[in-house]
ROMAR-312363 format. One record per atom (N, C-alpha, C): x, z, y. Coordinates in pm, whole numbers, plus 32768, in hexadecimal, padded with zeros to 4 digits. Last residue first. Layout:
// residues N
XZY/...
// end
This chain:
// residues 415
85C2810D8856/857680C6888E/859B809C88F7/864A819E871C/866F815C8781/8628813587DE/861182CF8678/85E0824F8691/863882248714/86A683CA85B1/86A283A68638/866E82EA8634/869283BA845A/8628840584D3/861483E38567/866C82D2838E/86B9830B83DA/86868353844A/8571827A82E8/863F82B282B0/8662830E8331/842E82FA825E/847D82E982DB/852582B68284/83AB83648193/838982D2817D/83DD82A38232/839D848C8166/841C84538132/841483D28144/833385B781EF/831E852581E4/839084F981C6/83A986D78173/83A386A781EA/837685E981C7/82C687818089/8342874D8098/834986FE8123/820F882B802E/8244887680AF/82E6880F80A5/818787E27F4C/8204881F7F47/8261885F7F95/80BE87497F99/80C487D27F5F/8117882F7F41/815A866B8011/80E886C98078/811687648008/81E185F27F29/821586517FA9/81EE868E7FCE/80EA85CB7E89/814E861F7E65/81B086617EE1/806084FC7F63/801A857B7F2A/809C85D67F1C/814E844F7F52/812584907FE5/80D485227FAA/812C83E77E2C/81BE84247E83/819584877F0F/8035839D7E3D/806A83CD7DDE/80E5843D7E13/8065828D7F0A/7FCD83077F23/802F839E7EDD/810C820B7E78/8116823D7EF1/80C182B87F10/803181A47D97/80C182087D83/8109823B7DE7/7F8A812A7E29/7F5481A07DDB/7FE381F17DC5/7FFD805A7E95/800B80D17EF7/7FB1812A7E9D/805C7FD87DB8/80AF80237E04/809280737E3A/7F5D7F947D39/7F997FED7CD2/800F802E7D42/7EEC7EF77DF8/7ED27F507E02/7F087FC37D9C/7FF77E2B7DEB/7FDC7E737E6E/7FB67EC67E53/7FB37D937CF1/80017E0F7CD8/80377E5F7D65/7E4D7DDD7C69/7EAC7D5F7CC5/7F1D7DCD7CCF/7D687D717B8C/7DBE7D9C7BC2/7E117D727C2F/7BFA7CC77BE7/7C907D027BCE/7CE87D4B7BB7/7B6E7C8D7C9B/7B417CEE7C3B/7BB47CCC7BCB/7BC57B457CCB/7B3E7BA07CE5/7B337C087C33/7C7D7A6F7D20/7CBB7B0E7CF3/7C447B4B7D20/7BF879947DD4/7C2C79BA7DB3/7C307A847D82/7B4A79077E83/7B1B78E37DEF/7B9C79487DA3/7B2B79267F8B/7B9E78B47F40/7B7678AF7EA3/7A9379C67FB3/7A7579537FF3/7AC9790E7FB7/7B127AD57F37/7AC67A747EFD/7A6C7A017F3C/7C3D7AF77EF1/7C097AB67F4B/7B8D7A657F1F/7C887C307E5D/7CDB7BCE7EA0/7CBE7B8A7F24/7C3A7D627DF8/7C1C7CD77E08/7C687C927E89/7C337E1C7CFC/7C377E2F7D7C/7C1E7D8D7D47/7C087EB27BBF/7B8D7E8A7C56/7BF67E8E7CE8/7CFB7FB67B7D/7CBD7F187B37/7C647F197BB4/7E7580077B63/7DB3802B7B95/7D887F947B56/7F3F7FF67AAF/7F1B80747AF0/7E9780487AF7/7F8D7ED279D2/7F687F057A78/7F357F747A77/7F547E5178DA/7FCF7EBC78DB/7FBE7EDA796E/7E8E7DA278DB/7F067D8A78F1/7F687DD278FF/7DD97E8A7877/7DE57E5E7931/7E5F7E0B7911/7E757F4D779A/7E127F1D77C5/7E3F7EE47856/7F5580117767/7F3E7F8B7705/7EC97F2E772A/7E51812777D3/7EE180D3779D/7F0080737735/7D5380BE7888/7DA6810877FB/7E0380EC77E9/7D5A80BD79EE/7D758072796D/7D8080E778CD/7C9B81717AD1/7CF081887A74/7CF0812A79FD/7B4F81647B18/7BE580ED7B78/7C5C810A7AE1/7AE182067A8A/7AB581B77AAD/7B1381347B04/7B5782E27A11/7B1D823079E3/7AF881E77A12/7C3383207B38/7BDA83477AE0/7BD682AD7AC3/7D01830A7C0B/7D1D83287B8A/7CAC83437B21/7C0582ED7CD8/7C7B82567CA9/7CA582767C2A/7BCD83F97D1A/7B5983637CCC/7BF5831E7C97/7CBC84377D6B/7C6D84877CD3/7C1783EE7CB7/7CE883917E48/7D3A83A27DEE/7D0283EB7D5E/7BE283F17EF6/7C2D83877EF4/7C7783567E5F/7C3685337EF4/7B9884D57ED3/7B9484537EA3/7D4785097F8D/7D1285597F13/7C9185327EBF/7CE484D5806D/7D13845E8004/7D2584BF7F8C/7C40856880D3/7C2C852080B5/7C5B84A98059/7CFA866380E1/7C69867A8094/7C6585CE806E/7D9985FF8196/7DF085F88110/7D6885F780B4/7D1E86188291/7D3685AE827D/7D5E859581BF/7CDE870C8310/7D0786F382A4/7CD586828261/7CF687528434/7C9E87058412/7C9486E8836D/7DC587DB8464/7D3D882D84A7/7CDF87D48434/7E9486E784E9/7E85879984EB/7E10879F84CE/7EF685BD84E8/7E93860B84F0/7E72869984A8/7FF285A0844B/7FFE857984C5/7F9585D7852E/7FE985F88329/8047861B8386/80558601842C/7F0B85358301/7F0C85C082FF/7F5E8617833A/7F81842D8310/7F2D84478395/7F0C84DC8371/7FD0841C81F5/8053841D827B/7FF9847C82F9/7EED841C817C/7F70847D816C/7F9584A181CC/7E90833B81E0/7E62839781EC/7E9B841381FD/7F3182818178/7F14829281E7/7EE0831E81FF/7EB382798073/7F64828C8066/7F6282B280FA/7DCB8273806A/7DF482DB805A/7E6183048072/7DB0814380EF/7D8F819D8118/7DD282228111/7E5880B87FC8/7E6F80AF804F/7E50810880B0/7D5F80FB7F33/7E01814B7F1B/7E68811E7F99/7CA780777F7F/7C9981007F7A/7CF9813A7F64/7CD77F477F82/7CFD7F96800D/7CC180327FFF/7D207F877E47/7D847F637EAF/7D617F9B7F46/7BDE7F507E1C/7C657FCC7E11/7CD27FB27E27/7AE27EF17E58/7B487ECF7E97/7BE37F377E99/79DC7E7E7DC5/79FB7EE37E15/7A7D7EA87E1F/78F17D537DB0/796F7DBC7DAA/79927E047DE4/77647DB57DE2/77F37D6A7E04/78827DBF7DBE/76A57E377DE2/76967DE07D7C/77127D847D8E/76037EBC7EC1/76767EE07E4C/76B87EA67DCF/76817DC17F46/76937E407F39/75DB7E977F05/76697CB37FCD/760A7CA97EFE/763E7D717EF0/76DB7C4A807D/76347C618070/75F87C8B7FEF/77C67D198134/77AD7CE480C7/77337CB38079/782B7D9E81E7/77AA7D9081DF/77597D2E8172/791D7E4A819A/78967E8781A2/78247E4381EB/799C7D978083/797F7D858100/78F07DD88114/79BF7E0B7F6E/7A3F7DD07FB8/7A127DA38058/796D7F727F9B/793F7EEB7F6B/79A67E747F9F/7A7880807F53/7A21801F7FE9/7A037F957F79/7A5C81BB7F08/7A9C813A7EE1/7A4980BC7F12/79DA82867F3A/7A3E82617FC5/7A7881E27F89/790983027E62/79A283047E85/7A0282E97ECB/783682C67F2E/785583377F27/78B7834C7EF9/7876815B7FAE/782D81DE7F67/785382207F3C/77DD81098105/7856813C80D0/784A81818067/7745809F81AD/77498056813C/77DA808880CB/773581298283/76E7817C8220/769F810E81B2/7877819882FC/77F6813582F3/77A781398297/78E482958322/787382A88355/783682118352/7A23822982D2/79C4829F8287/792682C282AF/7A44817A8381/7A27815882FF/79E2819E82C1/7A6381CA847C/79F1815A846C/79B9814783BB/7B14827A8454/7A8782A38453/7A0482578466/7BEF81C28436/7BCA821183C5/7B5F825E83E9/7BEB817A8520/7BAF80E484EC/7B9A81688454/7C2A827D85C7/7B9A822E8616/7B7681C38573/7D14827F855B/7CB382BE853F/7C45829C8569/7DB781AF85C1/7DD981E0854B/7D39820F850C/7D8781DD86D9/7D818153869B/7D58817785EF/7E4C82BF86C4/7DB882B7870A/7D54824586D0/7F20827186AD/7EDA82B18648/7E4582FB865E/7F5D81EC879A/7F2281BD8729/7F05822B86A6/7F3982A58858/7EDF8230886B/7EF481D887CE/8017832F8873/7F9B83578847/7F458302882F/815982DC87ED/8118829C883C/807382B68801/823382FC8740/81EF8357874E/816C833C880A/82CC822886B7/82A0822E8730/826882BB8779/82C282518598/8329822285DB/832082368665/81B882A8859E/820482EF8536/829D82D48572/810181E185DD/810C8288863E/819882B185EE/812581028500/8152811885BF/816D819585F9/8095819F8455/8142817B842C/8161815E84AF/7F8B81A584AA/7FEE820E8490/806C81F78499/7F75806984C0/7F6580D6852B/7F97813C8513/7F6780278390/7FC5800C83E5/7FF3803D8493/7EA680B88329/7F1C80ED82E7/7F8580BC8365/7DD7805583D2/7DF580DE83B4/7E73810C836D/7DEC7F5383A4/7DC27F788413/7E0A7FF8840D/7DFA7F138261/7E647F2C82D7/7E7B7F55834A/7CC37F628238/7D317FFE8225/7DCB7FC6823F/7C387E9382D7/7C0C7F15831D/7C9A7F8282D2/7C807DFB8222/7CC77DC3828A/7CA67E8782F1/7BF07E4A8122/7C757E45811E/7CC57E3581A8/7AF97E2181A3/7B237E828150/7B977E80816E/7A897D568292/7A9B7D368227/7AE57DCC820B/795D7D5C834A/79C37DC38327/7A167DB88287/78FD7C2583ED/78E27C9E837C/79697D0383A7/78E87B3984AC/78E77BB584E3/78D47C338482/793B7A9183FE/79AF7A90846C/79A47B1684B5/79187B18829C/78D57AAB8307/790B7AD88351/79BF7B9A81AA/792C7B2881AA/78ED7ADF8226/7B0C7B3F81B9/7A837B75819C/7A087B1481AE/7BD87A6581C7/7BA27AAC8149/7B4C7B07812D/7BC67A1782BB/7C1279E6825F/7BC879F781EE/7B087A418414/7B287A658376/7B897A19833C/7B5C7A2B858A/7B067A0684FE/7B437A4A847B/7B6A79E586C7/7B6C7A548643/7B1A7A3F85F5/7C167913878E/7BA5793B874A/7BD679C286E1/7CC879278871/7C76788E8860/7BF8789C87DB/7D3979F7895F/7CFC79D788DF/7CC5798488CB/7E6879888A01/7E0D799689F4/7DB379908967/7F7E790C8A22/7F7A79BD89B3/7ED679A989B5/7FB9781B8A86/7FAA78B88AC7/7F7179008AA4/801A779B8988/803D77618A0E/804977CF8A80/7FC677C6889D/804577D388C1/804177D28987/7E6F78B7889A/7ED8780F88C0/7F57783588E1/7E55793E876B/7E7179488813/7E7478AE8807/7D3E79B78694/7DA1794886B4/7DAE79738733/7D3D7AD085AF/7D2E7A978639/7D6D7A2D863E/7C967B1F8487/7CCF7AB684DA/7CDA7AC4855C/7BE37C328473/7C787C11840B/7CC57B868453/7B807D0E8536/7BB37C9F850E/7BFD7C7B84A7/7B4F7E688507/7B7A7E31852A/7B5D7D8984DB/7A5B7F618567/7AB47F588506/7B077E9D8533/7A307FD5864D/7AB2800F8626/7ADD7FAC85D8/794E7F8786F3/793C7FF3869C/79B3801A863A/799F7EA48795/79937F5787BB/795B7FAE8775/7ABB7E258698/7A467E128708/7A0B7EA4873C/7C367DAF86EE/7BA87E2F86C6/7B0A7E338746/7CE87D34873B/7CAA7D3186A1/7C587DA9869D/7D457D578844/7D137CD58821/7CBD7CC187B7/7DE87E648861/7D8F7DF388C9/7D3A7D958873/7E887E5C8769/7DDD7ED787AD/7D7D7E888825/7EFA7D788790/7EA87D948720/7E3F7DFF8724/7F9B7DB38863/7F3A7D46887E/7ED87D4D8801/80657E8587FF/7FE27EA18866/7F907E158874/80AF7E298717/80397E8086FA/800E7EB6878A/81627D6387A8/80E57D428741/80A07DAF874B/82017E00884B/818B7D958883/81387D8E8809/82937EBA877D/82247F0487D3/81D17E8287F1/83087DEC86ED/82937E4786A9/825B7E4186EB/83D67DD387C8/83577D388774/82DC7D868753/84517EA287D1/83E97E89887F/838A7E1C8824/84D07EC386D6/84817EF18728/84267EEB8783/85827DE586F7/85147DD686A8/84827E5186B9/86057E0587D8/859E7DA287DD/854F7DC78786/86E67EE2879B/86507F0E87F6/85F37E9D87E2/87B47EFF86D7/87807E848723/870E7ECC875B/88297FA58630/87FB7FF68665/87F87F7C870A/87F27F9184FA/884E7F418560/88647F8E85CD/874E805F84BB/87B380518465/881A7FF6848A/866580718561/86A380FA8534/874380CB84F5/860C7F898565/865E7F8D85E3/8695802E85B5/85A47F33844C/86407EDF847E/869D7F5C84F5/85157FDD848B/851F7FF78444/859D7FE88428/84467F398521/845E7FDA854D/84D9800784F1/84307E858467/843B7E6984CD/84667EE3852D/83A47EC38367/840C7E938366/846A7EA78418/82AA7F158403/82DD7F8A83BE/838C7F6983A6/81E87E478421/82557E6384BB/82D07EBB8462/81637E148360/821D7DC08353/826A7DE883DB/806E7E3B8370/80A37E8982EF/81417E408318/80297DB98440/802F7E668460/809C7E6583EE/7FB77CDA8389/80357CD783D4/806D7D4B8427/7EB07CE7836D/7F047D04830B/7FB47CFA834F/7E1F7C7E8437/7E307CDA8421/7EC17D3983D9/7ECF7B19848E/7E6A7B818450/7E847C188430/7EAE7A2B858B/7F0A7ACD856A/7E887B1884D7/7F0E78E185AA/7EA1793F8564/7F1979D68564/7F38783A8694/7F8E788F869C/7F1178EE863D/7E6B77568681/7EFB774A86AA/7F6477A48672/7D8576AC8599/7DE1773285B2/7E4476F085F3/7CF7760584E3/7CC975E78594/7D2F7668858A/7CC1763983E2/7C6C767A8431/7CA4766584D0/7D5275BF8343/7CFE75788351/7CB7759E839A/7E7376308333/7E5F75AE836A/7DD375808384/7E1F76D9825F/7E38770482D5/7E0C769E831D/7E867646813B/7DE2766B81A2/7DC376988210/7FB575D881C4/7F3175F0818C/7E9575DD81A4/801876008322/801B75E882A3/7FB3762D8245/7FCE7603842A/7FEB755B83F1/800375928332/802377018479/7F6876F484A0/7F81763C845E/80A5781D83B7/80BB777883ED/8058772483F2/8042794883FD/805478FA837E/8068786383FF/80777A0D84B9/80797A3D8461/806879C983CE/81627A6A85BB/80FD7A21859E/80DF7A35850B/81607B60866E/81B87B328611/813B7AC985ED/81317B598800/80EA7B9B8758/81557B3186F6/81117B1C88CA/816F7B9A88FD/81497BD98859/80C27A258965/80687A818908/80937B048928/81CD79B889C4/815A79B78A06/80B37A2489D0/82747A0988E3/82827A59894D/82167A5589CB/82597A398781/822279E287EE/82327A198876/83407A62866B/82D87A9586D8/82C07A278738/839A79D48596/82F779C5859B/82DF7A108622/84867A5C85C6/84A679E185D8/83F9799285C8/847F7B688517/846F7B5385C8/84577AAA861A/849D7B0B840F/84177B578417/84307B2D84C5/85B77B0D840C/856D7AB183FB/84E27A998430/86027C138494/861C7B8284E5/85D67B0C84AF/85957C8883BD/856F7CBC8412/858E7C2B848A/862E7C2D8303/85ED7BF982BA/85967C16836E/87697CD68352/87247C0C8343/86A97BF78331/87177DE28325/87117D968388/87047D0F83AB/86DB7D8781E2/86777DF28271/86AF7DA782C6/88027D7381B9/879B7D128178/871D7D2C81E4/889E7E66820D/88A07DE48234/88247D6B8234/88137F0E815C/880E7F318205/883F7E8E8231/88A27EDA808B/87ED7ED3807F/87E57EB58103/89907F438051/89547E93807A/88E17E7A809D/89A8802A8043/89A4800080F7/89887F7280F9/88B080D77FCB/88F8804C7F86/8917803E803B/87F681C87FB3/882581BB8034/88B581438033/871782477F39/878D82357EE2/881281F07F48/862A82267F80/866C829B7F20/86CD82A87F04/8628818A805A/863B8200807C/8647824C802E/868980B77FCE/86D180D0804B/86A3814B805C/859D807E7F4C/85F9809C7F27/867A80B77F57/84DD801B8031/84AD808D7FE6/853180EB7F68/85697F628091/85497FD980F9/853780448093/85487E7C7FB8/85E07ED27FFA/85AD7F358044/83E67EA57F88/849A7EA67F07/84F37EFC7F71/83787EA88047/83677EF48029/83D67F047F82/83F97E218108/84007E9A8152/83CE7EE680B5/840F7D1E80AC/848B7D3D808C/84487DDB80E5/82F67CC580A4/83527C8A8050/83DB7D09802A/82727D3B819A/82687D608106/82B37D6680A4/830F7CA08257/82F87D13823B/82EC7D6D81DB/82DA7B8781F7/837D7BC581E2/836B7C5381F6/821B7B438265/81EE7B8A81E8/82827BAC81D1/81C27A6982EA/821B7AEC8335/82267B3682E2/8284791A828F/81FE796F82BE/82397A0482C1/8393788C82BA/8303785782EB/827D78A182BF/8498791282AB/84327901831C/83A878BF8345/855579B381FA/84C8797E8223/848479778252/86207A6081C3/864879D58223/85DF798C8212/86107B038131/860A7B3E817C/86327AC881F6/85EF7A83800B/85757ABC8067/85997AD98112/86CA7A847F53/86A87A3C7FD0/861E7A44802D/86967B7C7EED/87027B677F4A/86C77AFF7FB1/86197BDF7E19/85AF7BC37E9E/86387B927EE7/86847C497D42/86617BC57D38/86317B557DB9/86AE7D467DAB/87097CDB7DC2/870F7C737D98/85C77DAE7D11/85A07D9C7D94/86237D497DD1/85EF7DC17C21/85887D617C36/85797D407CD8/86BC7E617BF4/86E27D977BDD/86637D857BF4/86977F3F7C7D/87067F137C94/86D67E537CA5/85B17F787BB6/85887F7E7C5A/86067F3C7C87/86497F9F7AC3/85F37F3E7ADA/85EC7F017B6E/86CA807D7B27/871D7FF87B09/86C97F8B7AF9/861981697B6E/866B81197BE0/86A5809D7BB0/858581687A62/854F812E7AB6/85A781007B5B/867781F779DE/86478176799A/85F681147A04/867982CC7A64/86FC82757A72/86AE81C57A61/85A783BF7AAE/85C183617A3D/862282F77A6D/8506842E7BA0/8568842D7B52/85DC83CC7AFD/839F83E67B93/841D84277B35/84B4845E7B14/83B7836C7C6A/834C83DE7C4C/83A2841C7BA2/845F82F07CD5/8455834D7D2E/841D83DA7CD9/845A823C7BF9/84D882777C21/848B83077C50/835482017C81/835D82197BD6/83D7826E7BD3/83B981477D7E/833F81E87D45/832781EA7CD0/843D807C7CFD/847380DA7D61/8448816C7D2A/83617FEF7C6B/8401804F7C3D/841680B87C57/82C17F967D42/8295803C7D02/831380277C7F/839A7EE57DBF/835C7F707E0E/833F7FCC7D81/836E7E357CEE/84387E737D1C/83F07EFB7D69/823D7DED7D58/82777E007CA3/83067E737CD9/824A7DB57E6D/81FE7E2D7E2F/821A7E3B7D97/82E97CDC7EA4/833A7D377EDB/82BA7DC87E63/82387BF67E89/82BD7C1A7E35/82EB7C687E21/81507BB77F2D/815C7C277EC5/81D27C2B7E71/81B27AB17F79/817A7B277FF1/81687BAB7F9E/826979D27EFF/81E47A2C7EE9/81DE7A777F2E/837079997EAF/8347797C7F54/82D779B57F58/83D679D57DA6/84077A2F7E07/83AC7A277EAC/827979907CD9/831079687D02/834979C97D9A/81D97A647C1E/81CE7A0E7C90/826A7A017CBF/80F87A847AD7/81877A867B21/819B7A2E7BB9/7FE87ADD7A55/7FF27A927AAD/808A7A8F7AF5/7F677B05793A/7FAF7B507980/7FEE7AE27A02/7E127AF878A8/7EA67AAE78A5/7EFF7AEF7934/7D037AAD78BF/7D427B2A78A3/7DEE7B1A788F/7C9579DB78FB/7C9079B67866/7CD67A757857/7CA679E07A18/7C4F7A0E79D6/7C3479F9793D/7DDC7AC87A3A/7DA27A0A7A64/7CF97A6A7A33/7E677BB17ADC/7E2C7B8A7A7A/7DE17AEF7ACF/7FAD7C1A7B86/7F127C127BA0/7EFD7BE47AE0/80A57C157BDD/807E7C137C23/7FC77C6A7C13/82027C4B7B65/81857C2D7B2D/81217C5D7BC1/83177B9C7B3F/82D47C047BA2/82567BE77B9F/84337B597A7F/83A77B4C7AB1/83757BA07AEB/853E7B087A36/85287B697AB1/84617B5E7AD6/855E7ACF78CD/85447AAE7943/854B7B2E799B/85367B2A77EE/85DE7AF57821/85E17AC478B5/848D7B827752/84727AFF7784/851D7ADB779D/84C77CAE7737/84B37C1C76DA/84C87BC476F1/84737D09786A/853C7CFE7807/85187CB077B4/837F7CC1785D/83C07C887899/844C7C5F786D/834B7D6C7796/82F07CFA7797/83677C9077EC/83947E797818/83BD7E457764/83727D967752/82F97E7E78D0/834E7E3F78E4/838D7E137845/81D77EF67866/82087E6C78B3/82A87E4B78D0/823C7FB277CA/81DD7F387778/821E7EAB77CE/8283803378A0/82E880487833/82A87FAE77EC/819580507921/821E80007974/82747FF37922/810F80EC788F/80B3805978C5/8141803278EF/817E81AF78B7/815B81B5781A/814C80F57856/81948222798D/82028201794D/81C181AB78BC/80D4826E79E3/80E481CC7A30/817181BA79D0/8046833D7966/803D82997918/807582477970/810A83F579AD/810583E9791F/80D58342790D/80B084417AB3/812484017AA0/8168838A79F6/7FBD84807A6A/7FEB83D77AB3/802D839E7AA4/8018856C7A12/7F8E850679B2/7FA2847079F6/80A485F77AEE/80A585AF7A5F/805C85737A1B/7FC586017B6A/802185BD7BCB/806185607B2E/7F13869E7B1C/7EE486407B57/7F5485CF7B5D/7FCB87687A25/7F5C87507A66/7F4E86DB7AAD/7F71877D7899/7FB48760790B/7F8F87757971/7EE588917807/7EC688197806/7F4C87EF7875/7FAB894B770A/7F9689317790/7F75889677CE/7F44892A75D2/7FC589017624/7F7888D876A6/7F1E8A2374AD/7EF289B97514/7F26897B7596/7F378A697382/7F758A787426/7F5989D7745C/7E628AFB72A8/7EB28A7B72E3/7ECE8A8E737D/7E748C3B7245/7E418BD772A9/7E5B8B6572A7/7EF78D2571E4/7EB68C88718B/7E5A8C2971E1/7F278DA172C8/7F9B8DAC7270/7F6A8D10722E/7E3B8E1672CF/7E678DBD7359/7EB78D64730A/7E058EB0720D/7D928E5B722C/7DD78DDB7288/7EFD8F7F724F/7F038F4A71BC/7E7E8EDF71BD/7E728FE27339/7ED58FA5733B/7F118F4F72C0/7D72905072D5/7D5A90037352/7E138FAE7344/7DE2910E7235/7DB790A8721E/7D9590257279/7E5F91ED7308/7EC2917772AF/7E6D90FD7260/7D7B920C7381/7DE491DD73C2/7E26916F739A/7D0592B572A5/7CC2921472D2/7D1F91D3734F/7DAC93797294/7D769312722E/7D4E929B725E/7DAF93F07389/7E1593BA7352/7E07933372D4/7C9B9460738F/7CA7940473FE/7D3A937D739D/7C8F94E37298/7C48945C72A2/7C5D941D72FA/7D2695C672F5/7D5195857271/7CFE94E1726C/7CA0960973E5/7D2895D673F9/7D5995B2735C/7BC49690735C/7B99962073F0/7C4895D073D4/7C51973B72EA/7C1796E1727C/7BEC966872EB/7C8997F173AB/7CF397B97359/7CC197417309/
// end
């Protein structure tokens, strides 16, 4: 009886002890803690913008630290109206569809541009990306034009979209007929995309030639790939492969190796054609097994870079990767693909890539890099890699959620 008079005693004290505790508040978890600062950093940044009175679309940092805005024709327009989109997505919140609304119908005339191929980006990743949350039947219009615009670069002797105008600019100076660069995987996506929603087959069959002359042509035999091919107009032939923006004609520039991979998936995905997510994976095991790769998977901006370790890393094409990655988990059984961008994605949200808030120009990640043969955007922000970090973001949450992929509209494809 006296065992059971003290058990009781120290029961209730144990509870009258708890009782004067300070209550302590469930830490958040992963997904929220992200979610928490891209709001916190996008609330700063756009309150910046609504001020102004302007439609600005912030891009980057100068080097005085200064916020860099780029006019509608910019090849990155479409990634500011995009992570709206995914802000919407990731919250909810009204506030972020009306933004995502007027920043991305600023892009209108985009979709009648034809002199470089980046209309992909431009408008796949604003209207496509808001087309599918929210399903505007104007959006579907704008897509498909922009898709005839984007077709009007294909080359039929090549059988490839071309990818910048070999007379203008700096371009102009390298001797180019028909330059294709890598980065152009990332705009078939528009293109597959039209023919779901017109239900035109060309734009379709365009894709497929490009990304089959692009496995042909842009990869050397250890997977990882080219960033330049030139054809000749005349008979498609290769007239050379060289660099832009990595470090030398035969390196592994970073960023060009995670379109390789993001943009090979997004083919199988429409296509279900083995051979490229074959593609897909052959250039993502070039990456993960070069053994200039470091242990967080966040890639030096070129793995051959001569001053490693002593070079920029490159976070953009690590949130590029992961966002990929995702997808290719669902594709590949067995292999858990998700482990990895999981790995991927923790570094990125750590101090080490992760802005503070009110910091980075108000941008999600910090260290990626632009072009540093051009002298440009070294060790940066840039707001590509803040997208596909928030893409990455969304795919995780599905995966875990046992939700069906949501970055498709319409299920039956045309071909």
């Amino acid at each position: 009886m006296k065992i059971k008079n003290h058990l009781g005693i120290a029961a209730l004290a144990a509870v009258a002890l708890a009782a004067c505790q300070p209550k302590q508040e469930a830490k958040p978890d992963f997904l929220t803690e992200e979610i928490n600062n891209i709001v916190a950093q996008h609330t700063i940044q756009t309150d910046i913008i609504e001020k102004s009175g302007k439609c600005l679309n912030p891009r980057t940092l100068d080097t005085l630290g200064n916020i860099v805005y780029v006019p509608i024709d910019d090849w990155t327009s479409g990634f500011f109206p995009g992570s709206m989109w995914l802000d919407y997505d990731l919250t909810k919140d009204e506030k972020w569809k009306n933004l995502a609304e007027k920043y991305t119908e600023a892009l209108d005339s985009v979709k009648y541009l034809k002199w470089h191929h980046d209309v992909g980006f431009m408008i796949g990743c604003s209207y496509l990306t808001g087309y599918r949350l929210c399903g505007q039947p104007e959006y579907k219009d704008v897509i498909v034009e922009a898709a005839k615009s984007l077709s009007t670069r294909f080359r039929p002797n090549a059988g490839v979209i071309q990818s910048w105008d070999a007379d203008r600019g700096w371009q102009g100076k390298r001797g180019w007929e028909c330059p294709v660069i890598i980065d152009n995987m990332m705009n078939l996506e528009l293109l597959f995309e039209a023919t779901r929603l017109s239900g035109d087959s060309t734009f379709h069959k365009i894709a497929v030639s490009h990304a089959d002359q692009t496995m042909k042509n842009h990869f050397r035999a250890d997977n990882s790939c080219y960033h330049v091919v030139d054809y000749a107009l005349k008979d498609g032939s290769v007239r050379s492969r060289q660099t832009a923006q990595g470090y030398a004609h035969e390196s592994a520039w970073a960023r060009g190796q995670a379109w390789a991979i993001y943009g090979f998936t997004t083919c199988y995905r429409y296509t279900h054609d083995q051979r490229y997510l074959d593609q897909a994976e052959k250039t993502l095991n070039f990456y993960l097994t070069d053994k200039n790769l470091p242990k967080d998977l966040i890639p030096y901006w070129d793995f051959d870079a001569p001053k490693i370790p002593n070079e920029p890393r490159d976070a953009s094409a690590a949130a590029c990767i992961a966002s990929a990655l995702y997808e290719m988990d669902g594709y590949c059984q067995g292999k858990n693909y998700k482990a990895l961008a999981d790995t991927i994605v923790t570094h990125l949200a750590g101090p080490d890539y992760k802005a503070k808030v009110g910091e980075n120009g108000n941008f999600i990640l910090m260290h990626s890099v632009g072009s540093i043969p051009h002298g440009q955007e070294i060790d940066v922000p840039l707001n590509y890699a803040d997208y596909y970090y928030e893409e990455a973001l969304i795919r995780k949450r599905d995966l875990e959620n046992n939700q069906p992929f949501s970055f498709v509209t319409e299920k039956d494809s045309v071909q």
